[in-house]
N, C-alpha and C positions, 0 to 999 in steps of 0.2 A: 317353514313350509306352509304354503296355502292352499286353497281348493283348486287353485291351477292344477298343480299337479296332476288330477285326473283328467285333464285336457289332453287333447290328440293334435292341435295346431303348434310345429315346432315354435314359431313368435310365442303362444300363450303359456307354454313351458321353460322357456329361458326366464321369466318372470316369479313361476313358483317355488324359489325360495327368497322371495323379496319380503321385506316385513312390514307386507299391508295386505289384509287379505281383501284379494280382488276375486271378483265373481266375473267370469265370462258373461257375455250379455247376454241376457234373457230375462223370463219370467221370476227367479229366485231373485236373481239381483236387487228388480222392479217393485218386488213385492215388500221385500225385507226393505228395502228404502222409504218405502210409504207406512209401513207397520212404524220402524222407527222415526218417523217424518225426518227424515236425513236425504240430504240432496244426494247425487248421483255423481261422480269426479269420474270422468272419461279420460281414459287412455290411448290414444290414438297413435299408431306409430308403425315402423316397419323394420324388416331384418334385410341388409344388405350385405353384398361381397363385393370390395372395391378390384376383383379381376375381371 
């Protein structure tokens, strides 16, 4: 499990329990990327229903 889990976007929840712990976007994400000078891997994607 990752910090998704405290998310409220049903997409950002079907992801926490993937084993990479992702940060929803923001400030924490941003910060911790530059603290650790570690690039940024975006996620971009969507939830469909083929009815």
């Amino acid at each position: 499990m990752n910090r998704l889990i405290h998310e409220t976007s049903p997409y950002l929840l079907q992801h926490a329990h993937n084993p990479v712990d992702w940060f929803a976007w923001g400030n924490e994400a941003l910060q911790k990327a530059q603290t650790e000078d570690k690039p940024i891997i975006v996620s971009i994607g969507y939830s469909a229903c083929h009815w």
